[in-house]
C-alpha positions in Angstrom: -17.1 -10.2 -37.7 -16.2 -6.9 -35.6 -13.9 -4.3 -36.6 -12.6 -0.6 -35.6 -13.4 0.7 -39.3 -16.8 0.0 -41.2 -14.8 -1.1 -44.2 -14.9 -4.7 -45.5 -12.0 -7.1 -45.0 -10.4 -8.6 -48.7 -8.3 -11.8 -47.2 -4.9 -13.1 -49.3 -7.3 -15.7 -50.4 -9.1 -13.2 -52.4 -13.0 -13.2 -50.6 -14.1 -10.3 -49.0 -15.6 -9.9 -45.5 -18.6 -8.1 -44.1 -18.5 -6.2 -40.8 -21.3 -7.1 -38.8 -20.2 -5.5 -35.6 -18.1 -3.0 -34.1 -15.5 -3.1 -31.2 -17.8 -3.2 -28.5 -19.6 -6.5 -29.4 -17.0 -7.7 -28.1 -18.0 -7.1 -24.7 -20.6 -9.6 -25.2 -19.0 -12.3 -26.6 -18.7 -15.9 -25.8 -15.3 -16.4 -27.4 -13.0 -13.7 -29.3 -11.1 -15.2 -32.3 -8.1 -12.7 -33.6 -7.5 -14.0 -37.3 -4.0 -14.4 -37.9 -2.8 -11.2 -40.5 0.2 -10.3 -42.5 2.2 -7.3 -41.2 2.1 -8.6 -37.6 5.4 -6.5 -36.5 3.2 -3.5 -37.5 1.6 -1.8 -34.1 -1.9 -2.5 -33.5 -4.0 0.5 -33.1 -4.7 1.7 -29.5 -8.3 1.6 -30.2 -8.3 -1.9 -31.2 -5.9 -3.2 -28.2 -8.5 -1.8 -25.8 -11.4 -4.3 -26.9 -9.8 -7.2 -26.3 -8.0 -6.5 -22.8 -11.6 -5.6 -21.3 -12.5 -8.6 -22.9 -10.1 -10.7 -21.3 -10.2 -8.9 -18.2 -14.3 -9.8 -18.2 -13.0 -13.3 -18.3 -14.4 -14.0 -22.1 -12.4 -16.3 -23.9 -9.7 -14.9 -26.3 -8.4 -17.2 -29.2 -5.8 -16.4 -32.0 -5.0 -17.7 -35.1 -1.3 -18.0 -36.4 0.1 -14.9 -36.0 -2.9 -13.0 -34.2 -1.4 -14.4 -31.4 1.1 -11.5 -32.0 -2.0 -9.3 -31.5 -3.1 -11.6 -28.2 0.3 -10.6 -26.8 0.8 -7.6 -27.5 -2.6 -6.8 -25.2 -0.8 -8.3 -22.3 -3.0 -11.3 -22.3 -1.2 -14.4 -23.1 0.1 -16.0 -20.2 3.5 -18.1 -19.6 2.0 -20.7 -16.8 -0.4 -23.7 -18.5 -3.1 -25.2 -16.5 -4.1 -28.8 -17.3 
């Protein structure tokens, strides 16, 4: 797990994640997986956008969960045409 902050990660379920990672293992990722979160109308930090849209733009795979798709969006990569 990768984050902006060093600090652990409590979930509404109660159990508490460890940062393994920061931001820029993302760069080197086979797949990105944005957990969904509650305040999702909150602004995501700048910092945090940035990670994800060279991510994306590097052509590694970007999935969201629930309402991190919010998150996906808002880094301009979610797409309107579907392949099949």
């Amino acid at each position: 797990m990768c984050r902006d902050t060093q600090e652990a990660v409590t979930t509404s379920a109660g159990f508490t994640l460890g940062l393994t990672e920061g931001l820029e293992a993302l760069a080197e990722a086979d797949t990105i997986i944005v957990p969904g979160f509650e305040d999702y109308r909150r602004p995501t930090h700048p910092r945090v956008m940035a990670a994800p849209k060279l991510a994306g733009r590097a052509g590694i795979r970007i999935a969201a969960i629930c309402t991190g798709a919010f998150a996906v969006a808002s880094a301009g990569l979610l797409s309107t045409s579907v392949s099949t």
